[in-house]
C-alpha positions as CSV (number, residue, x, y, z in Angstrom):
1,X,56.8,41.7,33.0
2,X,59.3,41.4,35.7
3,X,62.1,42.4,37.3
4,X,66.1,41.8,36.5
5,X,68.9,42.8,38.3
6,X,72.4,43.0,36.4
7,X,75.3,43.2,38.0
8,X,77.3,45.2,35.9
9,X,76.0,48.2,33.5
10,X,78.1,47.5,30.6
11,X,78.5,46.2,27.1
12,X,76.6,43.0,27.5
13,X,74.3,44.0,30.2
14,X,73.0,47.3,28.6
15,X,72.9,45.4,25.3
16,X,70.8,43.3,27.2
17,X,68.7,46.1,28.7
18,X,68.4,47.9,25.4
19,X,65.8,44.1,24.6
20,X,64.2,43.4,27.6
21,X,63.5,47.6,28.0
22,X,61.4,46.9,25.1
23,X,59.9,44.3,26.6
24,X,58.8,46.0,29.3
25,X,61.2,44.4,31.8
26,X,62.1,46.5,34.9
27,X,65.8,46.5,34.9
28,X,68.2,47.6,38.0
29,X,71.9,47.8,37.3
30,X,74.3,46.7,40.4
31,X,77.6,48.5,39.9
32,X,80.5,50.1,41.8
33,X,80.8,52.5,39.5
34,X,78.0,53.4,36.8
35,X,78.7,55.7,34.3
36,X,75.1,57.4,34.1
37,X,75.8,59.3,30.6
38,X,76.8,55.9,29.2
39,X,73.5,54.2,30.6
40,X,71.5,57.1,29.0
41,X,73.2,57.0,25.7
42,X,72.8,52.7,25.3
43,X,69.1,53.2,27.4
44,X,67.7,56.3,27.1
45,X,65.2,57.4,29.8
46,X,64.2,53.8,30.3
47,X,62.3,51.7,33.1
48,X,65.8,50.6,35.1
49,X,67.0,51.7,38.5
50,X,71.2,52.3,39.2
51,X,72.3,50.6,42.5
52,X,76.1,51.6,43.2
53,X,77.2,49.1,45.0
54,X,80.2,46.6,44.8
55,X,79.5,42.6,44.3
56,X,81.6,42.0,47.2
57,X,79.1,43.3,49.2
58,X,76.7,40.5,50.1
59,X,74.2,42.7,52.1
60,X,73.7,45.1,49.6
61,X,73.0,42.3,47.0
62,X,70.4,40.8,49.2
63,X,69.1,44.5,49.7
64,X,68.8,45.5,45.9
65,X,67.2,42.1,45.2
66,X,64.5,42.9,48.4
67,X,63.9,46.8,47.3
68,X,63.2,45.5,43.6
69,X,61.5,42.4,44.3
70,X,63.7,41.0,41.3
71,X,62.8,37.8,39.7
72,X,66.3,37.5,37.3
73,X,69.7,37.8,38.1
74,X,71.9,38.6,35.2
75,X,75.8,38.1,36.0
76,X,78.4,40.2,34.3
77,X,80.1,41.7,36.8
78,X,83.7,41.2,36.9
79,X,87.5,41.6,36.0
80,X,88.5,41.0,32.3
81,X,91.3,39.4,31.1
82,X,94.9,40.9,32.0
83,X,92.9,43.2,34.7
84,X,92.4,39.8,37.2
85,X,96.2,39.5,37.3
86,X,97.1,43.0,38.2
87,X,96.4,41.9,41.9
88,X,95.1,37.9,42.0
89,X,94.1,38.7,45.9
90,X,91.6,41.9,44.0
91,X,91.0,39.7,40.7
92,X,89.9,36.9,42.4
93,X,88.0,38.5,45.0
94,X,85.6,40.2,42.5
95,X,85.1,37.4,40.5
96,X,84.8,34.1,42.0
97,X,83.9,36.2,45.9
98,X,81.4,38.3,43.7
99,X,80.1,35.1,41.9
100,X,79.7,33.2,45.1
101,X,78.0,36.5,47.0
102,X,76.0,36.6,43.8
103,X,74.7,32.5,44.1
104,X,74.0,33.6,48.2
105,X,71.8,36.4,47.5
106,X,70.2,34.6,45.2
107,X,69.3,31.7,47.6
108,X,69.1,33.5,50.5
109,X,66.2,35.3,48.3
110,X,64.2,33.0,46.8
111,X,65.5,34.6,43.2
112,X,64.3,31.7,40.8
113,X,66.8,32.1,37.4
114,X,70.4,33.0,38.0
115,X,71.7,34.0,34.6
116,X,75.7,33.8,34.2
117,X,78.3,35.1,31.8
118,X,81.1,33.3,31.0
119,X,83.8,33.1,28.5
120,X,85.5,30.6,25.7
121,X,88.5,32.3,28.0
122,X,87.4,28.7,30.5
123,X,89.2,26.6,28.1
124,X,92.6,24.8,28.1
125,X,94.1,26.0,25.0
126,X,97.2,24.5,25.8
127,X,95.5,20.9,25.0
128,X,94.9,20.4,21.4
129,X,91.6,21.2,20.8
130,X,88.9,19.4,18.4
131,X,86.8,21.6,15.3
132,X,84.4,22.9,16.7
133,X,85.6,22.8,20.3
134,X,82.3,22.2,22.5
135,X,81.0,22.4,25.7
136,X,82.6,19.7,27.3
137,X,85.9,20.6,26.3
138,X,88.8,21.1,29.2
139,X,88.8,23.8,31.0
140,X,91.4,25.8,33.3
141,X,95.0,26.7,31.7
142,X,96.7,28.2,34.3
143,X,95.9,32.0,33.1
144,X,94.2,33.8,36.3
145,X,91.3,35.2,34.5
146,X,90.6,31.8,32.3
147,X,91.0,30.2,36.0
148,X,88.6,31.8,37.9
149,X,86.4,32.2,35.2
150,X,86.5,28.3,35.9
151,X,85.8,28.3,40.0
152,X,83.2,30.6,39.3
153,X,81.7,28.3,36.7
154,X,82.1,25.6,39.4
155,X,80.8,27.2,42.0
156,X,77.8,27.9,40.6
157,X,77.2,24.5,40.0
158,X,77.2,23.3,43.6
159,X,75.0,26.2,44.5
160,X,72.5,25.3,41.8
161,X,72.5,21.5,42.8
162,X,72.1,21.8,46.5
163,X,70.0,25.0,46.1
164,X,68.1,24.1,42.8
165,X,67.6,27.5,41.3
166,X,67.5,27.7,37.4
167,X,70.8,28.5,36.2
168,X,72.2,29.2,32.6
169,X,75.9,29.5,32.1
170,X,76.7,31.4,28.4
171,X,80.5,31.3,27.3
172,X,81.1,34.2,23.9
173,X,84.1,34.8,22.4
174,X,84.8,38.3,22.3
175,X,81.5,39.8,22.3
176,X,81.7,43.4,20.4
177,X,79.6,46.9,20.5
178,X,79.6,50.1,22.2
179,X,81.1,50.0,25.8
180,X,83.1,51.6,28.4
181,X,85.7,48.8,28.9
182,X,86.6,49.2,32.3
183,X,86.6,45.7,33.5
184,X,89.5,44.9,31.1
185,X,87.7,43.5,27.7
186,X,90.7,44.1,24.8
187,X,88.3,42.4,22.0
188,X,85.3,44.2,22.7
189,X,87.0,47.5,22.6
190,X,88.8,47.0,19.6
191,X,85.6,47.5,17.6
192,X,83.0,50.6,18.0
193,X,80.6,49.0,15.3
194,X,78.2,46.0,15.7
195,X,75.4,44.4,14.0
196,X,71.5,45.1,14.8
197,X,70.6,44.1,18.2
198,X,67.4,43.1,17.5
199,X,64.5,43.5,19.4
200,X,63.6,39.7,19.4
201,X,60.3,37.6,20.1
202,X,59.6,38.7,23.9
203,X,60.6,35.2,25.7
204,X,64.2,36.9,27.3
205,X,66.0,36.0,30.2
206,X,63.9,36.9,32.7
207,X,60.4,34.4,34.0
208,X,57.7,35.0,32.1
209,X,55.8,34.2,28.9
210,X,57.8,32.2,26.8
211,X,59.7,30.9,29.7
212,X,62.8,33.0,29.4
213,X,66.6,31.7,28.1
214,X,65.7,28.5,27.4
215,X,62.5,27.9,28.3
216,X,61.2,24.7,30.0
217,X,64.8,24.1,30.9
218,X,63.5,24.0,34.8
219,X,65.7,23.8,37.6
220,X,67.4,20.5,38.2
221,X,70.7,21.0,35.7
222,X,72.9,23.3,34.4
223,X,72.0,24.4,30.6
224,X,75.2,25.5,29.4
225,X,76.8,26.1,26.0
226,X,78.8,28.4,24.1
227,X,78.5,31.0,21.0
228,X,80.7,32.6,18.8
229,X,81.5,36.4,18.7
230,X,78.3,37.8,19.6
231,X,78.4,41.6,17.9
232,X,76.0,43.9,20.0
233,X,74.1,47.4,18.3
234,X,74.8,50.3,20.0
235,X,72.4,53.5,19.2
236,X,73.2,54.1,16.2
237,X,73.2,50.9,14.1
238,X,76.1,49.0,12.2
239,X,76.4,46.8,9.4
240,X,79.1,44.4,10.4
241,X,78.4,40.3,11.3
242,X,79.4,38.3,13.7
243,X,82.2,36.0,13.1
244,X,81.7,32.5,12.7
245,X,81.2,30.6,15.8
246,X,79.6,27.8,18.0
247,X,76.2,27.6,19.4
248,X,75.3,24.4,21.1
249,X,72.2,23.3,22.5
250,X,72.9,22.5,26.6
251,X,73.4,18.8,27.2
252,X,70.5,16.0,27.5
253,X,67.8,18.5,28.0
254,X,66.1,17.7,24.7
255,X,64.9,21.2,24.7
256,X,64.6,22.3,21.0
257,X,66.6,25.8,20.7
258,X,69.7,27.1,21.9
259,X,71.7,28.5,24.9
260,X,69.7,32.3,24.3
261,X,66.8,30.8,22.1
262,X,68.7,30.6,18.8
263,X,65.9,28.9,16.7
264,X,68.6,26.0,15.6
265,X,66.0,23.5,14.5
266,X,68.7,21.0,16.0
267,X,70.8,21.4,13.3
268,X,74.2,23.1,14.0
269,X,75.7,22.2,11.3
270,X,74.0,24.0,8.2
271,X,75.5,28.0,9.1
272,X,73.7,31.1,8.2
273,X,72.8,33.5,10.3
274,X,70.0,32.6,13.4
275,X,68.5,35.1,15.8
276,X,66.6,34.4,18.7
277,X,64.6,36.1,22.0
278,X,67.9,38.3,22.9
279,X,68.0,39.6,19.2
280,X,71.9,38.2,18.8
281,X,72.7,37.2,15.5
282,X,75.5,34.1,15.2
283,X,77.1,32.8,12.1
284,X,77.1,28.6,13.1
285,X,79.4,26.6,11.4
């Protein structure tokens, strides 16, 4: 299989690596500051690389992508929460400059999937909200991380309609699980238990058989949607579930399957518990 870069080594993206590892995915982790024990304990002796290098740095983007030949970018690299308004000149700079050096290097190499994480945090809960909020619902409420949580999520739109590179935009909750919580996250570190991390059915985010995060979704819009609290395994197993949430399919795609592959059979009304190619498990109400 192929080659992902991540930007950022992790809750999400080693729970990520922890799959596609099994897979047989080549993984390298972009990060300004990886903490190597933590990568070994969530990884082991794995096939990934460690680039320690900073997202505002455009060049070395572009480099990493060139040394790996990486097909994948997974984005989830950035400031969390009450960390982007300790300095809004540093906040923003790592998250929507990052974002936007991210898109670059991905068009300035040919990368064909550009894989994003985003946040329920892009809503305007100061609006009254409908049950279940969706997709579509307003964003941007005046909080600096919600905000550029928001340019980034618009930025990458332009760069995927001029450039026309496959990109999928995911917004959890508070996504739980073994981490190191440097970026900021105050739900994620409020639990050291989640639920299996499964190993999934092999289709992942990256190009490949099965077509990756939803695949046949192609190039020409933006599949985007939103889950619940996703609840990622760490090593050593948990027995907790996810709390119930939203997974909607992306808009006018006709694509059966959700935003990671949830087999929803396009109902999202019935609940239970789904799991797709990731291996997260999401109550839907």
């Amino acid at each position: 299989m192929g080659t992902t870069l991540i930007t950022g080594a992790g809750l999400v993206g080693t729970s990520f690596g922890q799959v596609a590892l099994k897979r047989g995915e080549k993984l390298v982790y972009f990060d300004p500051q990886p903490r190597r024990d933590f990568l070994e304990m969530k990884l082991g002796k794995g096939n990934f690389e460690v680039v320690q290098k900073d997202v505002r740095d455009l060049p070395a983007i572009i480099q990493a992508i060139k040394d790996f030949k990486a097909e994948t970018v997974l984005h989830t690299a950035g400031l969390i929460g009450p960390r982007v308004a300790e300095s809004l000149y540093t906040g923003f700079n790592i998250n929507v400059v990052g974002t936007m050096n991210v898109a670059e290097a991905v068009r300035l190499t040919g990368v064909k999937r550009l894989v994003h994480i985003s946040t329920f945090g892009v809503y305007d809960w100061r609006r009254a909200a409908p049950e279940p909020v969706d997709e579509d619902f307003h964003r941007g409420s005046g909080v600096p991380y919600g905000n550029s949580k928001v340019a980034k999520e618009l930025l990458l739109e332009s760069y995927r309609n001029i450039h026309k590179f496959e990109l999928i935009v995911i917004r959890p909750a508070n996504v739980y699980g073994l981490g190191h919580f440097w970026s900021g996250s105050g739900g994620g570190a409020g639990s050291g238990q989640g639920t299996g991390l499964g190993e999934g059915d092999g289709s992942g985010i990256g190009p490949g058989e099965g077509g990756g995060i939803g695949g046949g979704y192609g190039g020409q819009f933006l599949a985007q949607g939103q889950v619940g609290n996703l609840v990622l395994d760490h090593p050593a197993g948990g027995g907790g579930r996810p709390a119930p949430g939203l997974l909607r399919e992306g808009a006018d795609h006709g694509v059966e399957g959700g935003l990671l592959g949830f087999q929803v059979g396009g109902d999202l009304g019935g609940g239970g518990v789904q799991e797709g190619p990731l291996g997260f498990e999401v109550n839907l109400r």
